[in-house]
Backbone and ligand atoms as CSV (ligand in chain L), in Angstrom:
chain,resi,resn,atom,element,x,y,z
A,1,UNK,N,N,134.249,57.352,-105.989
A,1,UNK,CA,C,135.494,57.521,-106.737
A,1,UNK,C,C,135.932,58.991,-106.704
A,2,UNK,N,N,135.191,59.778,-106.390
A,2,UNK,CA,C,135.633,60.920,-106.127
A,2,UNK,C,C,137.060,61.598,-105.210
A,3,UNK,N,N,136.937,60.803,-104.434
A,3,UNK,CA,C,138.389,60.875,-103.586
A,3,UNK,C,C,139.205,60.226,-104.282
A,4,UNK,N,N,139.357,59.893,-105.677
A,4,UNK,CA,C,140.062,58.561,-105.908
A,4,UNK,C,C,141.431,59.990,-106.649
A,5,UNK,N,N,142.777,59.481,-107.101
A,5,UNK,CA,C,143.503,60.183,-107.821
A,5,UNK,C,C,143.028,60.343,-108.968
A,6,UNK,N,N,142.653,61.128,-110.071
A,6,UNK,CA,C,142.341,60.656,-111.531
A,6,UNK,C,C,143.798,59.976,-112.510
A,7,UNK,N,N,144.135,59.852,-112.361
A,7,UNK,CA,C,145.202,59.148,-112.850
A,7,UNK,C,C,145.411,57.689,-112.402
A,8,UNK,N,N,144.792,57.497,-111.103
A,8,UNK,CA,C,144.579,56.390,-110.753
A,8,UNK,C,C,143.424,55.390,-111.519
A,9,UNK,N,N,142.175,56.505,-111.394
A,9,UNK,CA,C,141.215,55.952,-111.717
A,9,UNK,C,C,141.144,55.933,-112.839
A,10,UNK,N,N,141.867,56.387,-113.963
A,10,UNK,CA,C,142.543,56.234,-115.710
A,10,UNK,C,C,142.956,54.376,-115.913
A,11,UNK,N,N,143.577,54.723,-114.514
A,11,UNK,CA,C,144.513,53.172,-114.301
A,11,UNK,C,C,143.482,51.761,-114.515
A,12,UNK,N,N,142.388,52.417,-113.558
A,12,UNK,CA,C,141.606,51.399,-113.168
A,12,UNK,C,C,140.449,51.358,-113.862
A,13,UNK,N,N,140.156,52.155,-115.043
A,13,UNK,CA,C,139.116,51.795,-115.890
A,13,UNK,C,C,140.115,51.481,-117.149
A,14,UNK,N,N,141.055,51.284,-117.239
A,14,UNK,CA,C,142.024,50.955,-118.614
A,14,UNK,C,C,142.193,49.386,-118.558
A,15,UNK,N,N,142.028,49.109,-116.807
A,15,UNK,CA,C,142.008,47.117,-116.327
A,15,UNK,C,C,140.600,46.979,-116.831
A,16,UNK,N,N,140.139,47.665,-116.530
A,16,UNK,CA,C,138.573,46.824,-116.963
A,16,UNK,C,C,138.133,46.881,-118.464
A,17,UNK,N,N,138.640,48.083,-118.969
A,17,UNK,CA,C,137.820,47.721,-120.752
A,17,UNK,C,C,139.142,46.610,-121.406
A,18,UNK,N,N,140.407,46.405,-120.631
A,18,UNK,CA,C,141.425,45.453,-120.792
A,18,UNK,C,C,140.700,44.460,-121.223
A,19,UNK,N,N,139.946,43.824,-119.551
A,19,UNK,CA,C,139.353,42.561,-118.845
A,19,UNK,C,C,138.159,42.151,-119.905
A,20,UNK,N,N,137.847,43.183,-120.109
A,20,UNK,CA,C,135.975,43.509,-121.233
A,20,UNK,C,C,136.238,42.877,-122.747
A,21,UNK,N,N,137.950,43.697,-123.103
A,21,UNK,CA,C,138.070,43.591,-125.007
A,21,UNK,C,C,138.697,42.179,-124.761
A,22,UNK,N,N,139.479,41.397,-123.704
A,22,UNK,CA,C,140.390,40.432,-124.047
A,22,UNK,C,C,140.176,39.483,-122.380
A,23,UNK,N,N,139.106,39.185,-122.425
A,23,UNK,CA,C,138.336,38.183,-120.820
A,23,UNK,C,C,139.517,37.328,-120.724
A,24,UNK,N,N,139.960,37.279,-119.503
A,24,UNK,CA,C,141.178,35.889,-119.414
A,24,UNK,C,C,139.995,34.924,-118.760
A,25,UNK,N,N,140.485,33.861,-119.015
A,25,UNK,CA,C,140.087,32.131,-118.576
A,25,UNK,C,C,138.593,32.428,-119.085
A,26,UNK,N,N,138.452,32.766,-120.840
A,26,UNK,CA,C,136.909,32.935,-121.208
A,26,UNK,C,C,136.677,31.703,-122.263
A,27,UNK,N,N,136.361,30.572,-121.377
A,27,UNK,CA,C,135.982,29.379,-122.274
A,27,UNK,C,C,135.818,28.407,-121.189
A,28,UNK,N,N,134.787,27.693,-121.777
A,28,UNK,CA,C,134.396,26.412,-121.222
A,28,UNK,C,C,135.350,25.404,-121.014
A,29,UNK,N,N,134.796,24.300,-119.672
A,29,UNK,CA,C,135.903,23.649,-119.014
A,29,UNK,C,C,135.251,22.185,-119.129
A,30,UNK,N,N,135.782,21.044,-120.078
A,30,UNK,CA,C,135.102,20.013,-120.087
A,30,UNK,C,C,135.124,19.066,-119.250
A,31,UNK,N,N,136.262,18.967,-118.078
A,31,UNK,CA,C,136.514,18.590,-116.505
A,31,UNK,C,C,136.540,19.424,-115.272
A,32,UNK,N,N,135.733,20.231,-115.576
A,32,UNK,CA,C,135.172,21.174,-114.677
A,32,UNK,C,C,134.308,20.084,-113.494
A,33,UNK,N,N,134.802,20.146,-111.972
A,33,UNK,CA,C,134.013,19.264,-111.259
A,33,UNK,C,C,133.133,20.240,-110.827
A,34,UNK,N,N,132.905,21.526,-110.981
A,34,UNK,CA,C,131.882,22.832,-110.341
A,34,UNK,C,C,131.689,23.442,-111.422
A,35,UNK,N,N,130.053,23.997,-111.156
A,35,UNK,CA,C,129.563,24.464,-112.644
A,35,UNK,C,C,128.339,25.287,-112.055
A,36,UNK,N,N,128.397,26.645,-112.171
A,36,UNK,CA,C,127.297,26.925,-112.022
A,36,UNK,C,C,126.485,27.992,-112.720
A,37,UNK,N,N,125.542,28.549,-113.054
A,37,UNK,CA,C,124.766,29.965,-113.953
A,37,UNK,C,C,124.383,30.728,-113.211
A,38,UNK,N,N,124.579,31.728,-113.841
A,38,UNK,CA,C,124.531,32.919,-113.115
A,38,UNK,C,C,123.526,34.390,-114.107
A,39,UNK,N,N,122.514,34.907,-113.260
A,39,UNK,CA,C,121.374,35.707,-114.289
A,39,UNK,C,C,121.505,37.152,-113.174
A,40,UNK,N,N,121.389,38.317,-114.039
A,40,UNK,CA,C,121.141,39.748,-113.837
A,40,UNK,C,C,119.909,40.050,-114.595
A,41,UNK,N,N,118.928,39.860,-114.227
A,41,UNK,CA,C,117.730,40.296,-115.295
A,41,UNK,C,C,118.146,41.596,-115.099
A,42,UNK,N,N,118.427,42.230,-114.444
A,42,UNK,CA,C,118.303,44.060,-114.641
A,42,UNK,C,C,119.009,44.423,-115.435
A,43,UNK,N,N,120.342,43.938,-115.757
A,43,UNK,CA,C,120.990,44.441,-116.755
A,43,UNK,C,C,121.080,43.022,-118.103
A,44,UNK,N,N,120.667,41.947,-117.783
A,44,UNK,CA,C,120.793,41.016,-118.754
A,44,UNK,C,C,122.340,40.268,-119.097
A,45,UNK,N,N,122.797,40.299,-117.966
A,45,UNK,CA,C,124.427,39.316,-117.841
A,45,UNK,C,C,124.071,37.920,-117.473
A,46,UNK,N,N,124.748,37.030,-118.063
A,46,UNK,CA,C,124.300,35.879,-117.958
A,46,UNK,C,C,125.996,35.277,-118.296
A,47,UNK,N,N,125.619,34.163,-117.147
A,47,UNK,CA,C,127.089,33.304,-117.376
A,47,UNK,C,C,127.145,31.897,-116.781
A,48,UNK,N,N,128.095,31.475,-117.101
A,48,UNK,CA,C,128.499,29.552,-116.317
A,48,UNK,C,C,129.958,30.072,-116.075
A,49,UNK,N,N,129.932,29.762,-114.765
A,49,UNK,CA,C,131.242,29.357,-113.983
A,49,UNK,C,C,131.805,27.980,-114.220
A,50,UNK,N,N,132.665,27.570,-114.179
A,50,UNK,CA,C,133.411,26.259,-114.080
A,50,UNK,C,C,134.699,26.556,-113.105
A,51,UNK,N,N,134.754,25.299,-112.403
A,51,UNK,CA,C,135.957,25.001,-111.775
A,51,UNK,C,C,136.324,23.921,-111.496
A,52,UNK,N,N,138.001,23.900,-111.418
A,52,UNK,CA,C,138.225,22.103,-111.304
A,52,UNK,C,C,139.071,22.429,-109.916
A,53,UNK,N,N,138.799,21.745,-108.585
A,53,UNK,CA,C,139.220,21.874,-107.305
A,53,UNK,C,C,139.860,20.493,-107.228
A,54,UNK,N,N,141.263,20.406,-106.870
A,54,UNK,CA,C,141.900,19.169,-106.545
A,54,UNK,C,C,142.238,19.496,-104.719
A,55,UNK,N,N,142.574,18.947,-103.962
A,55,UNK,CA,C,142.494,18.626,-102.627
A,55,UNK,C,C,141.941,20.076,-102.052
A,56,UNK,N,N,140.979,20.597,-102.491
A,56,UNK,CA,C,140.597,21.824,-101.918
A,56,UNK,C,C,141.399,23.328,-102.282
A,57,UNK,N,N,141.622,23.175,-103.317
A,57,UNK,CA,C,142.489,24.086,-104.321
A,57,UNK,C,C,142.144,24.720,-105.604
A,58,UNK,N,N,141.692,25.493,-106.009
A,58,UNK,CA,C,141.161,25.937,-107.222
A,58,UNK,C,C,142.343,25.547,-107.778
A,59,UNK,N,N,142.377,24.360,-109.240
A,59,UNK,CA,C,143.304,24.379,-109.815
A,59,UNK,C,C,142.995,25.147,-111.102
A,60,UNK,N,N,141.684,25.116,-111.842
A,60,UNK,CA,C,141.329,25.946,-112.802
A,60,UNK,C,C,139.869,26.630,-112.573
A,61,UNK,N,N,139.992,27.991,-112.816
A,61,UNK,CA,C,138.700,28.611,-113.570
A,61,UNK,C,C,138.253,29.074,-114.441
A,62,UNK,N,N,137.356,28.979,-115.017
A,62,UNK,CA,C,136.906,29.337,-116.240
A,62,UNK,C,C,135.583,30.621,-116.371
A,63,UNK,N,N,135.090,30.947,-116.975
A,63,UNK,CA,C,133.716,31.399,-117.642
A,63,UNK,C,C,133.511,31.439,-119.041
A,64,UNK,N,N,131.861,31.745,-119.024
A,64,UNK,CA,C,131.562,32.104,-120.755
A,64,UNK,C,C,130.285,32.676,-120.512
A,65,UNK,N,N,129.532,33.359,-121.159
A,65,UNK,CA,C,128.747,34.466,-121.232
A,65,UNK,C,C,128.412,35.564,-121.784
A,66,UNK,N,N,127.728,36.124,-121.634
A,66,UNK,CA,C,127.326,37.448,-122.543
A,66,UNK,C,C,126.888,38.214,-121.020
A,67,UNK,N,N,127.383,39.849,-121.147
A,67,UNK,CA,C,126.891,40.958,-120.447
A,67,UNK,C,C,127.606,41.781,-120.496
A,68,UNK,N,N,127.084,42.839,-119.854
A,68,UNK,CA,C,128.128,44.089,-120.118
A,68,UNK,C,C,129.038,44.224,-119.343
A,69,UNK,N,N,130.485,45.889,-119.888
A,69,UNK,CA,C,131.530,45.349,-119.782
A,69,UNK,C,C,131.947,44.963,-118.061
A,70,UNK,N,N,130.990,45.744,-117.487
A,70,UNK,CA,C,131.658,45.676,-115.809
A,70,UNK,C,C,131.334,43.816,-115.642
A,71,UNK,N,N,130.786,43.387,-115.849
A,71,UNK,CA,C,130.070,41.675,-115.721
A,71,UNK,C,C,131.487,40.644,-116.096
A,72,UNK,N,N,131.600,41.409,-117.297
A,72,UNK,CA,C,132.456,40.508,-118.149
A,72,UNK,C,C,133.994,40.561,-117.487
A,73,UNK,N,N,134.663,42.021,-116.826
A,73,UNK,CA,C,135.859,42.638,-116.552
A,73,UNK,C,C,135.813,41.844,-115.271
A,74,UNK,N,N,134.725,42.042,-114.381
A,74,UNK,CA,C,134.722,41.240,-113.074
A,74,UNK,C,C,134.817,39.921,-112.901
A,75,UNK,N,N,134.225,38.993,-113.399
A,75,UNK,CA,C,134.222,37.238,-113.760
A,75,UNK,C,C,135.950,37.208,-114.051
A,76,UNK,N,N,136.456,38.050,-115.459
A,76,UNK,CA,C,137.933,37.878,-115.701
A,76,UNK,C,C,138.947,37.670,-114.703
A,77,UNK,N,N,138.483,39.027,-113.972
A,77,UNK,CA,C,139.371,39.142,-112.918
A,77,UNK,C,C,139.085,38.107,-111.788
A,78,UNK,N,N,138.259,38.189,-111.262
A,78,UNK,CA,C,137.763,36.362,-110.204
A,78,UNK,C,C,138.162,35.607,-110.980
A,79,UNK,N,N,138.358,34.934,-111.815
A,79,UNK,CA,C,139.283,33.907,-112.409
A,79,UNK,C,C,140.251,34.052,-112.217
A,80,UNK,N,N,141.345,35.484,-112.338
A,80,UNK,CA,C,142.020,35.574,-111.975
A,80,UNK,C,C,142.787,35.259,-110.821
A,81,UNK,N,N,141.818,35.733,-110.217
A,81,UNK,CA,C,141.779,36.081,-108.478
A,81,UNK,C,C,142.058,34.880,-107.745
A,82,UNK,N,N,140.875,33.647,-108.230
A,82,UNK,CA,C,140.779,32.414,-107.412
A,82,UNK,C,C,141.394,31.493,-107.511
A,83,UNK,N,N,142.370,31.160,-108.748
A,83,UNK,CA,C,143.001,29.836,-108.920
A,83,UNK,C,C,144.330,30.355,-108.203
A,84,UNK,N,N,144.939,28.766,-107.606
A,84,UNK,CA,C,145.481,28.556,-106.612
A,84,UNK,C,C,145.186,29.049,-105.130
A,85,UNK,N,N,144.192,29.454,-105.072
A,85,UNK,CA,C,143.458,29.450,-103.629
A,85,UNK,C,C,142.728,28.319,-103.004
A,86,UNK,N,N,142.399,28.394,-101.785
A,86,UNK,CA,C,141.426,26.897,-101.166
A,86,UNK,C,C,140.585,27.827,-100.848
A,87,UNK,N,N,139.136,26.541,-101.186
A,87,UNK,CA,C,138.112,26.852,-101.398
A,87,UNK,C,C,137.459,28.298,-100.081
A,88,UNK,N,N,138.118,27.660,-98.458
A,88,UNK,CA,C,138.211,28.774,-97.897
A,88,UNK,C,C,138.370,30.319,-98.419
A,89,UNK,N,N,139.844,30.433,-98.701
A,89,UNK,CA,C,140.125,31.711,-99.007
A,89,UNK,C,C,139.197,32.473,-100.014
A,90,UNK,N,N,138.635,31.388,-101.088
A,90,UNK,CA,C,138.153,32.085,-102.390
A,90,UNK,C,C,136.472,32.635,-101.334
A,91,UNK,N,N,136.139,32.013,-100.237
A,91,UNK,CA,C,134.737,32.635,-100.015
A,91,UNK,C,C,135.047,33.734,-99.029
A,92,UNK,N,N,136.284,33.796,-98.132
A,92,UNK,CA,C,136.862,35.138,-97.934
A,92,UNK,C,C,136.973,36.188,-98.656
A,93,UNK,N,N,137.461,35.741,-99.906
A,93,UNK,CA,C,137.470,36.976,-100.869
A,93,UNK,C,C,136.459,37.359,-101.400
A,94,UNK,N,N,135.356,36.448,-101.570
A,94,UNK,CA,C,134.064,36.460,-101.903
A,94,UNK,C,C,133.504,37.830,-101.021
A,95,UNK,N,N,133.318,37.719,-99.472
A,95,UNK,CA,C,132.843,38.158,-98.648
A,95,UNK,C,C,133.591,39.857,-98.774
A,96,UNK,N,N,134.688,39.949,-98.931
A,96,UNK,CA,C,135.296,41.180,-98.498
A,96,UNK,C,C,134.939,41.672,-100.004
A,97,UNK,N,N,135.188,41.540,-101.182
A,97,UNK,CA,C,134.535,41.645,-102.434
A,97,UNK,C,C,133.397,41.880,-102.274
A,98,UNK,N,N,132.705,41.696,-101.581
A,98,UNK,CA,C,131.091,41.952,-101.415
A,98,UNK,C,C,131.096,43.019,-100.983
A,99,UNK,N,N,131.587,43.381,-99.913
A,99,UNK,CA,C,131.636,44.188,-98.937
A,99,UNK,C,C,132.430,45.158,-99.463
A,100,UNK,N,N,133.095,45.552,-100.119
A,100,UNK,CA,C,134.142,46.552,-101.027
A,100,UNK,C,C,132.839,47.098,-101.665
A,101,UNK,N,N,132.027,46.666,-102.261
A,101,UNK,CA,C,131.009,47.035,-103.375
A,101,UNK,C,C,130.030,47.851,-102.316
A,102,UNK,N,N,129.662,47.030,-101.469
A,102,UNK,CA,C,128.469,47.593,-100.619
A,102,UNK,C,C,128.220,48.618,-99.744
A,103,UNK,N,N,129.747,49.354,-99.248
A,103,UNK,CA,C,130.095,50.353,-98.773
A,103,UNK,C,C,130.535,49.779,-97.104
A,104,UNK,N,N,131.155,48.536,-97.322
A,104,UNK,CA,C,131.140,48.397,-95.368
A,104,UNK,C,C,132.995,48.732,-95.525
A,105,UNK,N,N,133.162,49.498,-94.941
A,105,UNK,CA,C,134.557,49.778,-94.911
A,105,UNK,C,C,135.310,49.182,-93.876
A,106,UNK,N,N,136.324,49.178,-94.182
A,106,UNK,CA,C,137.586,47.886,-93.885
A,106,UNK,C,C,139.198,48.138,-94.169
A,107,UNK,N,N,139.881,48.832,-93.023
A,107,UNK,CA,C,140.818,49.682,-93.971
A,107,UNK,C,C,141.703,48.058,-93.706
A,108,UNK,N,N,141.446,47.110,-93.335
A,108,UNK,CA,C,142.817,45.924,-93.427
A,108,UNK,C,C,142.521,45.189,-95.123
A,109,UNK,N,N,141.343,45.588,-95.251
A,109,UNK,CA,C,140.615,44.720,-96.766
A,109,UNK,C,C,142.202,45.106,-97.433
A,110,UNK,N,N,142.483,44.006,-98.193
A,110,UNK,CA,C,143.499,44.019,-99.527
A,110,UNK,C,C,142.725,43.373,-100.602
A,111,UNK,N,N,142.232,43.683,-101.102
A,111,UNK,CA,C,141.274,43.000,-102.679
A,111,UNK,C,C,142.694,43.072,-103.885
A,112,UNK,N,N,143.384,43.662,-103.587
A,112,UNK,CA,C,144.700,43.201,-104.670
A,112,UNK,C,C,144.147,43.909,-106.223
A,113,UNK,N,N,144.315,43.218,-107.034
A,113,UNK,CA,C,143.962,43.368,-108.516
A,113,UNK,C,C,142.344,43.970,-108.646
A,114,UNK,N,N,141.358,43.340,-107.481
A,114,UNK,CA,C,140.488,43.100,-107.622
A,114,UNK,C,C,139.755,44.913,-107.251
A,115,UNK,N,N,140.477,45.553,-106.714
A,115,UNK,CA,C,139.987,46.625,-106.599
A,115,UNK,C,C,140.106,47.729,-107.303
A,116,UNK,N,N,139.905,47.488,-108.502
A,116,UNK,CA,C,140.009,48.387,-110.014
A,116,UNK,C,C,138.474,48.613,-110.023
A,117,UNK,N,N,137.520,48.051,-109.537
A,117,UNK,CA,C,136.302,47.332,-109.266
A,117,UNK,C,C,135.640,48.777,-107.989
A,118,UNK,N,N,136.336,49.040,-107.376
A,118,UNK,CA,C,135.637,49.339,-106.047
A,118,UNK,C,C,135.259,50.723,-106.759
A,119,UNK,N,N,135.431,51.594,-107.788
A,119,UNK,CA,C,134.405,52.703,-107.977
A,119,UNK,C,C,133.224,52.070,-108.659
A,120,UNK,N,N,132.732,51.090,-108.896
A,120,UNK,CA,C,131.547,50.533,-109.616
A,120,UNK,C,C,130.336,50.816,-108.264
A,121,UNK,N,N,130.965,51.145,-106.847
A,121,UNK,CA,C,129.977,51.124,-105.439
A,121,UNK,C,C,129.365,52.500,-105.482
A,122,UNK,N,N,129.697,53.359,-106.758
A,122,UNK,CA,C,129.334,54.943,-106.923
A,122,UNK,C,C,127.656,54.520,-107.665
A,123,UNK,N,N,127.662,53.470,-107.973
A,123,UNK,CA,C,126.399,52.822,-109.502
A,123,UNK,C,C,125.574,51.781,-109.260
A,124,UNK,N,N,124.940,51.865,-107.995
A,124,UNK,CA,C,124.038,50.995,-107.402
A,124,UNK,C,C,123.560,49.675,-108.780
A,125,UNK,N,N,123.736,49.798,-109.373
A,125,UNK,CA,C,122.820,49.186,-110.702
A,125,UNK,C,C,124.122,48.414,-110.939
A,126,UNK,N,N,125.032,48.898,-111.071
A,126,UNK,CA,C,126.408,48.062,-111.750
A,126,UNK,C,C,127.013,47.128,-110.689
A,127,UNK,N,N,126.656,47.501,-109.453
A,127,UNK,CA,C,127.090,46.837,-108.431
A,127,UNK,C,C,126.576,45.029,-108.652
A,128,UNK,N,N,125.591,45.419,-108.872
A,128,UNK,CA,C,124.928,43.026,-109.207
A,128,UNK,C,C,125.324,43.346,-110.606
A,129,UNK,N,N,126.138,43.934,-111.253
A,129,UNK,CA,C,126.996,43.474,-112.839
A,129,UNK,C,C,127.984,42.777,-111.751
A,130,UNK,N,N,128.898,43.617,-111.234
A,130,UNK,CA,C,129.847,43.352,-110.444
A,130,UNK,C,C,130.061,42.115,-109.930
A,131,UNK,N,N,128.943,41.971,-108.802
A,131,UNK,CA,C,128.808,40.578,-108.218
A,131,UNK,C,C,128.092,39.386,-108.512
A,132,UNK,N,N,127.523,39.237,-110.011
A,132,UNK,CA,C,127.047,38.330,-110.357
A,132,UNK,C,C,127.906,37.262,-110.104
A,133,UNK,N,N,128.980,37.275,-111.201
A,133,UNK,CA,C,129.809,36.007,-111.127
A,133,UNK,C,C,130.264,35.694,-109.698
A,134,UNK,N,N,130.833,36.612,-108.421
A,134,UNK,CA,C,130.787,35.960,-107.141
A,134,UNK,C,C,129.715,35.227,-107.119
A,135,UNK,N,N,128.214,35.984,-107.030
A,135,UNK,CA,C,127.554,35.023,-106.189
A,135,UNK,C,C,127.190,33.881,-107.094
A,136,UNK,N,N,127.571,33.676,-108.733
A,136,UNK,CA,C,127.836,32.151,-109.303
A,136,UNK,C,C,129.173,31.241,-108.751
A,137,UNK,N,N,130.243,31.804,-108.354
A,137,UNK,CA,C,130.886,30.809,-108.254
A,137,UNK,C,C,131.109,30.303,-106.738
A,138,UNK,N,N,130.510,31.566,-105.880
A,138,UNK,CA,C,129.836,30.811,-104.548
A,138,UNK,C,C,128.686,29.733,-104.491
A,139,UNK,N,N,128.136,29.568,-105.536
A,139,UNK,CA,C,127.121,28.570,-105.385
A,139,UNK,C,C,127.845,27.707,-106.456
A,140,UNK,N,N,128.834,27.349,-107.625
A,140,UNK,CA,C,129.137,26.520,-107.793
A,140,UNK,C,C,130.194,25.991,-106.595
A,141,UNK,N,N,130.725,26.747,-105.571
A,141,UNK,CA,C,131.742,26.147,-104.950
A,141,UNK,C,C,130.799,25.387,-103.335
A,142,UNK,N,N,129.312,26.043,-103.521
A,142,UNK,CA,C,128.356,25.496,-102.576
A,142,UNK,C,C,127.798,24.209,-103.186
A,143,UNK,N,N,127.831,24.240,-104.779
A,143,UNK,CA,C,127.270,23.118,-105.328
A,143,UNK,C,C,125.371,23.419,-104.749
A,144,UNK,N,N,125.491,24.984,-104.694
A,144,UNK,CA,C,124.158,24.741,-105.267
A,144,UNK,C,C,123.533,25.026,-106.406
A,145,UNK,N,N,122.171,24.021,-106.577
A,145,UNK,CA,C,122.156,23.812,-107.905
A,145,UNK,C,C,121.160,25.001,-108.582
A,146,UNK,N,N,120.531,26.169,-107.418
A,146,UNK,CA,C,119.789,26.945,-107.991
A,146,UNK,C,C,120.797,27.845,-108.680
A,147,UNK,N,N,120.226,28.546,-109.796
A,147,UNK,CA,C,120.672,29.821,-110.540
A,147,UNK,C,C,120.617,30.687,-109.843
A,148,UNK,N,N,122.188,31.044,-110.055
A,148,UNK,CA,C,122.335,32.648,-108.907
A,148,UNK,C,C,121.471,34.087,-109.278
A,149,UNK,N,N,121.349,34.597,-109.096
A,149,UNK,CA,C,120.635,36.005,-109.442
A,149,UNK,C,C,120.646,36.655,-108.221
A,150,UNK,N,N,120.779,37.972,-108.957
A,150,UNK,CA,C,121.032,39.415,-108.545
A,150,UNK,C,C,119.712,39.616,-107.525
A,151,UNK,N,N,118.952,39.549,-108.083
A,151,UNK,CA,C,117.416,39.862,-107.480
A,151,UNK,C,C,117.186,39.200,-105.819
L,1,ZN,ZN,ZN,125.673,44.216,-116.350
């Protein structure tokens, strides 16, 4: 984040304690056809994804959980992020989201909203806050049934 503008990066930590004090799509989904948990023992974030996919379409997402604020700001925003996408696109974004965090650079990457996120790659430790909920709602959208974790 150092190259970043500071006024920018004002911008982009003001989305996340936003995302942190007031989580959008933060509640359980009782026709949720995808469901999956998601564990950070290192920092102790814990969550359930839900999603309801009609012809290959995120029509809703949800979460609920406890962790800290980067965990909580990130899941918000992937909720954000994924409804009205097909299931394709959402593991595209998955992948380049990954890769934003991990340092593989990509000057065509557009992460959109989602890159309020990309100075968290300065905080090795915050980085699996970050990507917990991806790699939960890649395995609810894999329907697999193990618990995601960081580790
Ligand atoms: Zn965390």
């Amino acid at each position: 984040m150092s190259d970043m503008h500071p006024e920018l990066r004002e911008l982009y930590q003001e989305t996340i304690f936003d995302h942190n004090r007031s989580p959008r799509n933060f509640h359980e989904m009782a026709d949720a056809d995808r469901v999956a948990q998601g564990h950070n023992p290192l920092c102790g974030d814990e969550l359930t994804v839900y999603l309801r996919i009609r012809d290959g379409v995120v029509e809703a997402a949800s979460f609920v959980g406890h962790g800290c604020a980067i965990s909580k700001a990130s899941a918000s925003l992937m909720t954000e992020a994924v409804i009205g996408k097909t299931e394709a696109e959402v593991e595209a974004l998955f992948r380049d989201f990954h890769a934003m965090l991990t340092g593989e650079e990509d000057a065509d990457r557009d992460l959109g909203k989602l890159e309020v996120l990309a100075g968290v790659k300065e905080f090795p430790v915050r980085v699996k806050c970050a990507t917990l909920p991806w790699h939960t709602l890649h395995n609810a959208l894999t329907g697999s049934a193990e618990k995601a974790k960081t580790e």
